[in-house]
Backbone bond lengths (Angstrom), bond angles and torsions (degrees), N, CA, C in turn:
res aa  C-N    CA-C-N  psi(-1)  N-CA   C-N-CA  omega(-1)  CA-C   N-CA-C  phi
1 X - - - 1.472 - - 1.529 110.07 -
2 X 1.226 116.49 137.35 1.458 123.57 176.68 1.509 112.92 -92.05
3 X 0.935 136.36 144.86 1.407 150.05 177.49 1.289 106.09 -114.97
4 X 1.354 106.53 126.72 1.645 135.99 167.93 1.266 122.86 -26.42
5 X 1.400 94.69 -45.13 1.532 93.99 -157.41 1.718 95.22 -92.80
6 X 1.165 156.62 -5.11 1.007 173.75 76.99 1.381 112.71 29.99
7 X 1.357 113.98 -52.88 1.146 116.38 169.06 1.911 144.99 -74.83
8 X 1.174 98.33 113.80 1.798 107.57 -179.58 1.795 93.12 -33.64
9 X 1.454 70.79 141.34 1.316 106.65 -174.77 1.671 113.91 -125.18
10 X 1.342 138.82 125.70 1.555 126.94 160.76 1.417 109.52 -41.65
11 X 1.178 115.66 -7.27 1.842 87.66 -177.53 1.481 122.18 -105.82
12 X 1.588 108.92 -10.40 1.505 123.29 165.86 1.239 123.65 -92.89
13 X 1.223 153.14 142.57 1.433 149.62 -160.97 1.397 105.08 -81.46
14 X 1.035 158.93 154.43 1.394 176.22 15.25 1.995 100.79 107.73
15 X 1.174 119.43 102.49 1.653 107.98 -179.98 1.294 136.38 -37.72
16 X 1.740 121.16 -21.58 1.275 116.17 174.04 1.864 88.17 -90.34
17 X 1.290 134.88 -52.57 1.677 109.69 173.88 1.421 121.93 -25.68
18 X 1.700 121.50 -60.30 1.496 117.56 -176.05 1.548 110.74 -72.72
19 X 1.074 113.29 -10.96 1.697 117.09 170.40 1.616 105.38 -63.70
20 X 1.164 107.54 -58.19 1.725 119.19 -175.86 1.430 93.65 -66.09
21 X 1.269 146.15 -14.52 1.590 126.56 -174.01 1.485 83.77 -104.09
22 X 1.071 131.04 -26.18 1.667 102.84 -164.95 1.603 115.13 -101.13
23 X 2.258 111.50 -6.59 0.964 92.26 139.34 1.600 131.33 -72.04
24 X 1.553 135.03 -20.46 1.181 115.20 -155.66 1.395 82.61 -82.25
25 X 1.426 143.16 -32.87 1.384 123.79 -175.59 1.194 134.58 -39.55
26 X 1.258 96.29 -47.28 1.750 136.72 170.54 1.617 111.45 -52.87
27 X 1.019 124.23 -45.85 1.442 153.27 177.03 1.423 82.28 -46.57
28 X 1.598 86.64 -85.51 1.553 105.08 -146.70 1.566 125.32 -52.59
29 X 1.653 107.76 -34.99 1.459 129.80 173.81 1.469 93.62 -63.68
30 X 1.514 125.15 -50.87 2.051 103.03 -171.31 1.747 107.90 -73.23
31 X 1.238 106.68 -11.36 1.361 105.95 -177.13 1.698 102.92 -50.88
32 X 1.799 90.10 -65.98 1.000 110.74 -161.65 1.691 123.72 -72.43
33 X 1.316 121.61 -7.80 1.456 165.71 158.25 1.818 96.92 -48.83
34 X 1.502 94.66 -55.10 1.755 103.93 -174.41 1.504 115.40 -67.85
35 X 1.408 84.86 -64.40 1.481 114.88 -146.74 2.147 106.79 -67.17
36 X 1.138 105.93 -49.83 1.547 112.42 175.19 1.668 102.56 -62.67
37 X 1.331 143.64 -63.50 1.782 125.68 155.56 1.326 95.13 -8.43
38 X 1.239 106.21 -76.00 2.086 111.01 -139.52 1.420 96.77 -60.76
39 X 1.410 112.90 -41.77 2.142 113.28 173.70 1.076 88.68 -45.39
40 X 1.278 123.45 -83.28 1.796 121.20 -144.66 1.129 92.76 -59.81
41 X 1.420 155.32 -104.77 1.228 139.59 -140.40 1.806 121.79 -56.04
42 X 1.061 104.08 -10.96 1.446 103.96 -172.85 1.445 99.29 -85.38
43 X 1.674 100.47 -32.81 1.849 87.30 177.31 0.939 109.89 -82.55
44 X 1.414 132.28 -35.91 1.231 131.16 176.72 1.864 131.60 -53.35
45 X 1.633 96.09 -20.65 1.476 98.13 165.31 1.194 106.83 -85.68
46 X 1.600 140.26 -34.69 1.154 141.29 178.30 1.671 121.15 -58.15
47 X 1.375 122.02 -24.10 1.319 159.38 148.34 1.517 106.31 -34.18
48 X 1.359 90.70 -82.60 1.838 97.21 -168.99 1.760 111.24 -67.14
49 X 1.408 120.41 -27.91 1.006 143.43 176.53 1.677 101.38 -56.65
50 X 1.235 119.97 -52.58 1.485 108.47 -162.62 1.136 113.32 -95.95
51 X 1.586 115.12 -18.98 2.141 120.56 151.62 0.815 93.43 -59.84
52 X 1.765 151.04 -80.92 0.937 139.84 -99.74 1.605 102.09 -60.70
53 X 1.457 110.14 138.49 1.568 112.39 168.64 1.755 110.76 99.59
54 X 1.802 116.07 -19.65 0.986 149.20 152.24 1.658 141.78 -37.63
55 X 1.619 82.93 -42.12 1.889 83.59 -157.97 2.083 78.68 -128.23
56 X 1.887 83.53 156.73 1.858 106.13 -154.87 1.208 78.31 -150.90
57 X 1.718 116.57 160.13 1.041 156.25 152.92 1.338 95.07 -55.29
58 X 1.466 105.09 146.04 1.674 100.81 162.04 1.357 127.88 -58.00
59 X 1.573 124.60 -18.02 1.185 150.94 -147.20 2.037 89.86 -87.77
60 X 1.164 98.00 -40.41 1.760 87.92 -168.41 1.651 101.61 -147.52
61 X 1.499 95.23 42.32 1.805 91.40 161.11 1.526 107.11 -87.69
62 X 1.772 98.57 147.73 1.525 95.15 -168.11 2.040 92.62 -77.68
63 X 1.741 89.07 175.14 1.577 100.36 -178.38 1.732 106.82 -82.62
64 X 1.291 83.10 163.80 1.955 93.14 -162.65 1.690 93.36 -148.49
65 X 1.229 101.50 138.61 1.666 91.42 165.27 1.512 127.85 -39.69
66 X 1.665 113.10 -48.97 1.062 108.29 -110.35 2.535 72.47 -141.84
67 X 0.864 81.55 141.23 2.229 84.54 153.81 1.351 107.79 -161.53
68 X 0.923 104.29 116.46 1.305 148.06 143.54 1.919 104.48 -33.39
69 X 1.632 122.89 115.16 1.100 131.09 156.61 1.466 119.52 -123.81
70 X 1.494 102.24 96.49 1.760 107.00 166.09 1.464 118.00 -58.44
71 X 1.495 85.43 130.99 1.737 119.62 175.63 1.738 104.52 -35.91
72 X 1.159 112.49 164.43 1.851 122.36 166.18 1.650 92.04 167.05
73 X 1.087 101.24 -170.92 2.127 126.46 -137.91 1.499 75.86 -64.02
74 X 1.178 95.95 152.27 1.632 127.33 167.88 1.438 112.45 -155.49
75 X 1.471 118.93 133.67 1.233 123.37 -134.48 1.644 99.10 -109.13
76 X 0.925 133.16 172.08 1.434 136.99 -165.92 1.409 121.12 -58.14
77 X 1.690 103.61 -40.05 1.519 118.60 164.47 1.240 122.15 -88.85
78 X 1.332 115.37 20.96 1.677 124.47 171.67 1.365 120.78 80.86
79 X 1.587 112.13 -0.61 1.599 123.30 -178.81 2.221 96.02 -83.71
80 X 1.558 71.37 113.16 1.551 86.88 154.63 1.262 128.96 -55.12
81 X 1.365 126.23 102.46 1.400 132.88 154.95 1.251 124.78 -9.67
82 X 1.469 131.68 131.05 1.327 142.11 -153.55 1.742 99.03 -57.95
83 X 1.306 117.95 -38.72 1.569 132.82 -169.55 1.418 100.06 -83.66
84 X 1.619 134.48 -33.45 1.160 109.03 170.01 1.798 105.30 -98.98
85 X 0.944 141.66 0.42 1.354 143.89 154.43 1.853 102.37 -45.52
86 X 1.235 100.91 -57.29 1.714 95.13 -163.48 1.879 97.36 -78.24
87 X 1.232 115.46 -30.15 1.780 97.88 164.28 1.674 114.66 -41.93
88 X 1.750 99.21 -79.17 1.665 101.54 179.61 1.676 116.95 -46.40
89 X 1.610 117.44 -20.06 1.704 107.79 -178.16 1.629 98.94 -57.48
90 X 1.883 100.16 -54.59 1.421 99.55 178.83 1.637 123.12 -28.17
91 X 1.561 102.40 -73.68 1.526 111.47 171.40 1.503 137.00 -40.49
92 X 1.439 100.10 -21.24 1.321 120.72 -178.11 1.834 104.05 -86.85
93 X 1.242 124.95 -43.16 1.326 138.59 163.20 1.482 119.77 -49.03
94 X 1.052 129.33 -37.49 1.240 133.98 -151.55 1.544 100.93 -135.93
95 X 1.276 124.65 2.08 1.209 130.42 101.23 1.054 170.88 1.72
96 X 1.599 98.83 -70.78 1.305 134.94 163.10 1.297 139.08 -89.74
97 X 1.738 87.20 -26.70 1.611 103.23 157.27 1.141 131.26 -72.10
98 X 1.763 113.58 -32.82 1.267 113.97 169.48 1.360 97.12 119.70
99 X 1.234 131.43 -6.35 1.360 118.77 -160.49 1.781 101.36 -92.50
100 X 0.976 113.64 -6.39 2.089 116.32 179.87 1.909 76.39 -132.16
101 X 1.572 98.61 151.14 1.457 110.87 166.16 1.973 104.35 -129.85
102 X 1.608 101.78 18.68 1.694 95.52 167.75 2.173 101.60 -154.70
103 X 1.223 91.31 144.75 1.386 84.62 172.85 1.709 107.27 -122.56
104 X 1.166 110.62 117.72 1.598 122.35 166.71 1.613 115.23 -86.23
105 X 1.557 106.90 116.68 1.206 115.30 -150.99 1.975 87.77 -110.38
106 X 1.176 104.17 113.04 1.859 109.89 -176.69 1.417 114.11 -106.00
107 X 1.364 109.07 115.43 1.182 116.82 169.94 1.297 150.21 -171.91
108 X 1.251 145.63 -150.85 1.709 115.49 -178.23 1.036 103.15 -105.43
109 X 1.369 113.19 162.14 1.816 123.84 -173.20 1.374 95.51 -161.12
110 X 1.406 125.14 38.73 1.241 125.88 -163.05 2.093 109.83 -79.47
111 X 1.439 94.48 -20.14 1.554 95.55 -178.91 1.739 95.96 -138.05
112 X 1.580 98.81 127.74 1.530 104.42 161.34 1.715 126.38 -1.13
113 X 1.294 104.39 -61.78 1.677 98.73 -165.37 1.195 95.28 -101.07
114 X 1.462 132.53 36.38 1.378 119.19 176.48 1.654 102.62 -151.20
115 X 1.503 97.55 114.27 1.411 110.08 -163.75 1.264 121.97 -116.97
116 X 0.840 149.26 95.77 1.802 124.12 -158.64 1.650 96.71 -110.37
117 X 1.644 122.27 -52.79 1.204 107.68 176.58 1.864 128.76 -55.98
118 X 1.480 117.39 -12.74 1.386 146.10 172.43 1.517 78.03 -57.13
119 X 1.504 117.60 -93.96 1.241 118.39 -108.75 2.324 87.27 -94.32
120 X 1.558 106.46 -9.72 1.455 80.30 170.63 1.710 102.71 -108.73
121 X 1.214 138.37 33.02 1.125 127.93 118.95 1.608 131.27 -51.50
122 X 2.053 101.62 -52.51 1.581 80.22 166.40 1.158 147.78 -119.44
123 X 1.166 104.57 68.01 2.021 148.01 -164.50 1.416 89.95 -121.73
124 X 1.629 123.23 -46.39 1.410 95.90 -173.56 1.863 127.69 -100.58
125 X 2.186 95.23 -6.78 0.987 112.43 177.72 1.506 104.24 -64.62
126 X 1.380 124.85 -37.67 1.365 147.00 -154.16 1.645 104.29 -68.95
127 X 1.484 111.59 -26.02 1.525 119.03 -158.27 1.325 93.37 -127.36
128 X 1.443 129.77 8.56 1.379 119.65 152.27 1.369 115.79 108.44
129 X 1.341 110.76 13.43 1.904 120.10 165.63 1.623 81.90 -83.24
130 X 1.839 109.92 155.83 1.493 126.14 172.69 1.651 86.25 -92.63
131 X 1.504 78.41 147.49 1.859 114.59 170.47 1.921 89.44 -49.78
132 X 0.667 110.01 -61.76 1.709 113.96 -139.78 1.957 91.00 -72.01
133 X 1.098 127.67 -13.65 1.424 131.61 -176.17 1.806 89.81 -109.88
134 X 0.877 138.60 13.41 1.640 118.42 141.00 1.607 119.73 -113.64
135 X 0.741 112.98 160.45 1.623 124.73 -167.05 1.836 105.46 -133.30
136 X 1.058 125.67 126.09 1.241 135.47 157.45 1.604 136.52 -75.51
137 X 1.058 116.51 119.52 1.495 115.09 171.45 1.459 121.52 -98.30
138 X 0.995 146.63 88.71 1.407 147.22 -176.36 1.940 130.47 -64.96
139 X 1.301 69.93 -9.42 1.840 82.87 -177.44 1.716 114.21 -134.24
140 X 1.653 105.86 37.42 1.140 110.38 164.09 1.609 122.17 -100.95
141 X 1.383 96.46 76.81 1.815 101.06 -177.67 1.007 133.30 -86.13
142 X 1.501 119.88 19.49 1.361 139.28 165.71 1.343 108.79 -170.40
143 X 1.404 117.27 155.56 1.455 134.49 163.28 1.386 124.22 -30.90
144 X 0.982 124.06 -43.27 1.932 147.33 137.13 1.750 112.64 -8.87
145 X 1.648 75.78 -89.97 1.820 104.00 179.31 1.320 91.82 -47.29
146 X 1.364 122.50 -85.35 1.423 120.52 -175.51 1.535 136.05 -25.83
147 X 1.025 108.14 -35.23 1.248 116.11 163.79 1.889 132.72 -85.35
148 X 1.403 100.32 -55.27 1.376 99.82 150.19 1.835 134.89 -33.74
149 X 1.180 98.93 -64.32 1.551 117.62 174.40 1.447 120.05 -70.10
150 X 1.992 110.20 -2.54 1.286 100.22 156.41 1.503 129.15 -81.38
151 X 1.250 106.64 -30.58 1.022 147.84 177.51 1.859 99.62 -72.63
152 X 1.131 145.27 -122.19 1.207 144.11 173.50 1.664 120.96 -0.92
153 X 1.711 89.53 -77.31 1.668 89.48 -175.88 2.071 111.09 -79.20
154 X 1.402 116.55 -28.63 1.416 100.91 -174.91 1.520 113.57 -113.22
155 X 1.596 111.98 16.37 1.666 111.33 164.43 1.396 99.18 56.62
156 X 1.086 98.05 49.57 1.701 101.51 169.10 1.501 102.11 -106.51
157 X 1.469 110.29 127.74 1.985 122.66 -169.67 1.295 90.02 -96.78
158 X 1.386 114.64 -54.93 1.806 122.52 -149.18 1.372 115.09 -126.41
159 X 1.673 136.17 121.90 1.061 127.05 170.11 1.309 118.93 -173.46
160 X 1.401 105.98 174.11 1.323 101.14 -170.88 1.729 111.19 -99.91
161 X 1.106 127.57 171.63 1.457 100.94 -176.21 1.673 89.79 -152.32
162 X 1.958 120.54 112.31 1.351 121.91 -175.73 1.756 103.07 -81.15
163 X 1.016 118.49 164.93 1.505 125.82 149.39 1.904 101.95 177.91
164 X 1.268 123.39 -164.36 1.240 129.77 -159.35 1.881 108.92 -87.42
165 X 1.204 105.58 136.60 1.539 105.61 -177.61 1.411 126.49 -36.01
166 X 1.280 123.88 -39.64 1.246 125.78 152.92 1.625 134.14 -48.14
167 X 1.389 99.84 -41.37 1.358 100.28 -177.22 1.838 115.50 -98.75
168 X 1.308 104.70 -4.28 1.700 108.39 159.52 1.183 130.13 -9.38
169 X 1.185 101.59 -70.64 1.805 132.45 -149.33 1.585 83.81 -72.34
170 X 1.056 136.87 -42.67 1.838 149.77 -142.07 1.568 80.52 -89.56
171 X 1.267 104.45 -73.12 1.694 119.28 -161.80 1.352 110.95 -36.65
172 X 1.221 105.05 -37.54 2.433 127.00 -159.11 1.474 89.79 -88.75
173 X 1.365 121.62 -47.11 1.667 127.36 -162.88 1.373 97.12 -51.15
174 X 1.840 87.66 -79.43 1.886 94.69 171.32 1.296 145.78 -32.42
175 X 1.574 109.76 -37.96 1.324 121.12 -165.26 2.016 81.79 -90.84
176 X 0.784 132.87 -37.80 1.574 132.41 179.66 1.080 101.37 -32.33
177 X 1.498 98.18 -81.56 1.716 135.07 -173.02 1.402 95.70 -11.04
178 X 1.864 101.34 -83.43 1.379 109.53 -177.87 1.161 135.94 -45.44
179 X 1.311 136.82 15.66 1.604 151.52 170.84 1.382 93.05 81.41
180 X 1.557 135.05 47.58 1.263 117.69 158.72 1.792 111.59 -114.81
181 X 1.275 115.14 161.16 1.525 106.57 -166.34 1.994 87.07 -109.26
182 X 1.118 92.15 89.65 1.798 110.31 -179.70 1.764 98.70 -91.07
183 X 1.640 103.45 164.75 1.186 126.98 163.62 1.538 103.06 -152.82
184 X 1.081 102.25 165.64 1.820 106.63 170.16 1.421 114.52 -149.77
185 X 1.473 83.70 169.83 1.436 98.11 -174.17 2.009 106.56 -120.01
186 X 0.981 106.56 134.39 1.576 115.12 171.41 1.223 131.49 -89.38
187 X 1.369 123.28 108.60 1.561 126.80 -178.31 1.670 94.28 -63.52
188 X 1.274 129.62 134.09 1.503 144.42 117.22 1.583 131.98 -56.09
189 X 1.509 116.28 -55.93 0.913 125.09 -159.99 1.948 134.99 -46.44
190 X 1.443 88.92 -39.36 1.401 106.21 172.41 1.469 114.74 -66.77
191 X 1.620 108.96 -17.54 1.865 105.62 163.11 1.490 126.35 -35.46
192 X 1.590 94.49 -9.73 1.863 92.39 179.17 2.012 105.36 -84.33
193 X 1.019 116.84 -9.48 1.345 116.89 -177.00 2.338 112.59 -101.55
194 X 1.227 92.80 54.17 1.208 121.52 -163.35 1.520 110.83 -27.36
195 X 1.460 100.57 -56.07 1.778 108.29 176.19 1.493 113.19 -58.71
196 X 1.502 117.16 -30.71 1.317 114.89 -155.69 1.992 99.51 -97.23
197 X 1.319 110.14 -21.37 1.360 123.25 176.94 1.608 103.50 -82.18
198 X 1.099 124.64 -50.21 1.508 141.73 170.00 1.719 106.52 -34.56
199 X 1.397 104.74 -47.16 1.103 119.54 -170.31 1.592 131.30 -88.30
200 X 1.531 101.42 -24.91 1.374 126.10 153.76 1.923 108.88 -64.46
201 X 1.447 105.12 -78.99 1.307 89.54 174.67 1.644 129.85 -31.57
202 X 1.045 121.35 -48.40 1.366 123.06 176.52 1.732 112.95 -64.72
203 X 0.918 122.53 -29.57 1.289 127.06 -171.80 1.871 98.99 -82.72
204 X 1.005 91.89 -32.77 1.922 95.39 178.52 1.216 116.93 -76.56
205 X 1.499 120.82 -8.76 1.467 121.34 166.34 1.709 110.09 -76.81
206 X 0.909 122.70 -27.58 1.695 127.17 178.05 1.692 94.05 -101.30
207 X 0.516 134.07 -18.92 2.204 137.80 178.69 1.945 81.60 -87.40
208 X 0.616 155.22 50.35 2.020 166.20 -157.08 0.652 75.38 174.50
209 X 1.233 132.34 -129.30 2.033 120.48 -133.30 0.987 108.78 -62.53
210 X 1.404 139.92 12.94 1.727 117.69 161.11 1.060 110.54 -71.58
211 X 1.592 102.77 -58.27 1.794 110.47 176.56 1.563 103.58 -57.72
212 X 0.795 144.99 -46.20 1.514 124.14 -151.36 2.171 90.29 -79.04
213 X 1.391 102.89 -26.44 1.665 97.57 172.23 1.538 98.54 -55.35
214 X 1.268 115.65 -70.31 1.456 131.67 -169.01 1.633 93.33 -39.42
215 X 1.670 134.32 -67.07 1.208 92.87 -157.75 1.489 116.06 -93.62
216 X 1.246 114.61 9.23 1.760 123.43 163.32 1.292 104.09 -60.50
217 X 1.153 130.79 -34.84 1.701 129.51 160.25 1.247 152.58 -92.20
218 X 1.121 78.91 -11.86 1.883 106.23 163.38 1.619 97.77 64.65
219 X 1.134 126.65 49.02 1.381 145.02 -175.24 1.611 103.15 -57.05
220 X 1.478 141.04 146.19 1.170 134.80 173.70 1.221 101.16 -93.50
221 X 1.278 124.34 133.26 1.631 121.17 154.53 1.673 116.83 -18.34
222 X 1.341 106.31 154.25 1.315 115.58 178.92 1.764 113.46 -51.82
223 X 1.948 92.83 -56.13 1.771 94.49 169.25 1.896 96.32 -121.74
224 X 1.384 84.02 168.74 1.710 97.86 165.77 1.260 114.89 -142.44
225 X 0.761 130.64 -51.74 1.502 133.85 175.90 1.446 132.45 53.88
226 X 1.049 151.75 -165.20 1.388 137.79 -156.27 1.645 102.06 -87.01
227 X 1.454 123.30 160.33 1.351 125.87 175.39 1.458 103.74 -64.85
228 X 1.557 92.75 153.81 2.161 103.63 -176.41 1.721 79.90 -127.16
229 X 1.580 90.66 158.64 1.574 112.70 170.82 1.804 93.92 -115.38
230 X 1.047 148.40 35.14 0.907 130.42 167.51 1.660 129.74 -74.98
231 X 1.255 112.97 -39.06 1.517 122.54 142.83 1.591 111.97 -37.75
232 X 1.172 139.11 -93.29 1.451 132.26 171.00 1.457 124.01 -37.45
233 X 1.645 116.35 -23.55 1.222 111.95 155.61 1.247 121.17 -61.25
234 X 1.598 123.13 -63.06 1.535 126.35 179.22 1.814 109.90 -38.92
235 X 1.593 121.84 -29.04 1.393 110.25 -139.25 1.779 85.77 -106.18
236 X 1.127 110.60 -25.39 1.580 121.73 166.30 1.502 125.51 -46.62
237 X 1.951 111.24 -44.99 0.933 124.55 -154.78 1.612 100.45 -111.50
């Protein structure tokens, strides 16, 4: 006697068909099992590799015209986020020391009410850098853009470029890449906000192989647009 349920049916695939799908599944999951490790660390050695020799304490980075502060969260009322607060403190320091005489403030401005290069210009106007010695970038929407477009659109050769200890190594690579002779400096401080630093680090292991995609392709920034003298303005004045 045959039993029903035993029997092929049009609505299930044929057993050597679901055999062939569950090897390619199989396939595909060790591929992918492999292959995303080997990204992250491969960019990630390529990363540390192209700072390396790059990044200083604030205490004894050499002087540069020019630093560079990458964009991050800016909050509804225009107060810079605790993580980009301690970038611009950097900028604001070194500053003051004398060792940069312009700060290029990079970041997204991609929609009307959302400003980031706006509002950490005036975070640093507020604490006593002059208006006319910061410069805005509006179309720095990633670490990439940012770097490229210092280089391209504001003829920036030499500089320093702040952002958070984790994301250093990325910042120096990039800004390299792009024919600029960068160094950086590494925020610590925000290590007291554990989940939210925890969470950055991890996110910067996949933020590595984008860039290292990006510069295996030599990708153009999102915008470029005509050259600015605003960098040579600040360093003039």
């Amino acid at each position: 006697m045959i039993h029903n349920e035993a029997m092929p049916t049009s609505e299930s695939p044929p057993p050597r068909k679901r055999r062939r799908w569950l090897r390619a599944l199989l396939i595909t999951f060790v591929v992918t099992v492999i292959a995303v490790p080997a990204a992250v660390v491969g960019a990630g050695m390529w990363l540390r590799s192209g700072a390396r020799g790059h990044v200083f304490p604030l205490a004894s980075v050499p002087a540069a015209p020019v630093v560079m502060v990458l964009g991050a969260q800016v909050y509804p009322d225009g107060t810079p986020s605790p993580f980009l607060a301690a970038r611009l403190d950097l900028a604001r320091q070194l500053y003051d020391a004398g060792t940069v005489q312009a700060v290029l403030v990079s970041g997204d401005h991609r929609e009307f009410r959302y400003d980031e290069p706006g509002a950490m210009s005036r975070w640093l106007v507020e604490r006593g850098v002059p208006e006319r010695k910061v410069v805005q970038d509006h179309a720095g929407f990633d670490t990439y853009d940012s770097c490229v477009r210092a280089k391209k659109i504001f003829g920036v050769d030499r500089m320093i470029v702040v952002t958070q200890g984790f994301h250093v190594d990325r910042a120096v690579a990039l800004c390299r890449d792009a024919g600029i002779d960068a160094v950086g400096v590494g925020d610590e401080t925000v290590k007291r906000f554990e989940r939210a630093w925890d969470r950055g680090a991890f996110r910067e292991q996949l933020a590595g192989v984008k860039a290292a995609w990006d510069v295996a392709t030599g990708r153009d920034p999102v915008f470029l647009g005509p050259r600015e003298t605003g960098v040579q303005d600040a360093l003039a004045n």
